[in-house]
C-alpha positions in Angstrom: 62.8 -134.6 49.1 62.2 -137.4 46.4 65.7 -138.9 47.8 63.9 -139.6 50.8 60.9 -140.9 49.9 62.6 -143.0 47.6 65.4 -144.8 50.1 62.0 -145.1 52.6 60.5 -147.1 49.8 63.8 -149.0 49.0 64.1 -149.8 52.9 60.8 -150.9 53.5 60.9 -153.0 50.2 63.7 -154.8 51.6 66.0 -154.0 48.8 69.5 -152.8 49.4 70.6 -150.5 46.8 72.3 -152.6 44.5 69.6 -154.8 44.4 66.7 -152.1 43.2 69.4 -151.1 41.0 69.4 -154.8 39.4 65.7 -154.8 39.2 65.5 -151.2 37.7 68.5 -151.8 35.1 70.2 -148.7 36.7 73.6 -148.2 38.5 74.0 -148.7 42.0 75.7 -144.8 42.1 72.6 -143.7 40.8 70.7 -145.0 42.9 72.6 -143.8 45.5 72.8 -140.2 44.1 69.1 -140.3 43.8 68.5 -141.1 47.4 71.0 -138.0 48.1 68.6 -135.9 45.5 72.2 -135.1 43.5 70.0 -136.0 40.6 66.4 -136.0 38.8 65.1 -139.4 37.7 63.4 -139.4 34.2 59.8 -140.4 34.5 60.2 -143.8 32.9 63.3 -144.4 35.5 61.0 -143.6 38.3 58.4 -146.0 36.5 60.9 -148.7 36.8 62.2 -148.0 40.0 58.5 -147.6 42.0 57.8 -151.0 39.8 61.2 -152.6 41.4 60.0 -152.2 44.8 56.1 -153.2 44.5 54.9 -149.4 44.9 53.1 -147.4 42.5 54.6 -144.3 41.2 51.8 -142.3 41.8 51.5 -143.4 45.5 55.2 -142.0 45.7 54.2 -138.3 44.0 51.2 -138.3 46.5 53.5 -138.7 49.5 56.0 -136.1 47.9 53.0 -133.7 47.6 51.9 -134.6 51.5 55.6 -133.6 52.3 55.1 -129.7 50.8 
């Protein structure tokens, strides 16, 4: 579910994954196994990566909870 909403972000941020990787000082796999939820961000990742595409991490947890 947070894969999802994440690679929704990244695509309508305009970012390919090795670019929000760059911004977020992350791997481009884990980026990728994020978007495939093969893996739980740590909060201050998800801090960095919401910040790397212009969104607010909270907006991202409100669509996650709209999802349920």
């Amino acid at each position: 579910m947070l894969g999802a909403e994440l690679k929704r972000a990244r695509l309508k941020a305009g970012l390919t994954q090795e670019a929000l990787a760059f911004k977020a000082n992350v791997h481009r796999t884990y980026v990728s196994m994020l978007e495939r939820d093969k893996g739980s961000p740590t909060l201050e990742t998800l801090m960095n990566l919401c910040s790397a595409m212009g969104i607010k991490a909270s907006d991202l947890v409100r669509r996650l909870e709209k999802a349920r």
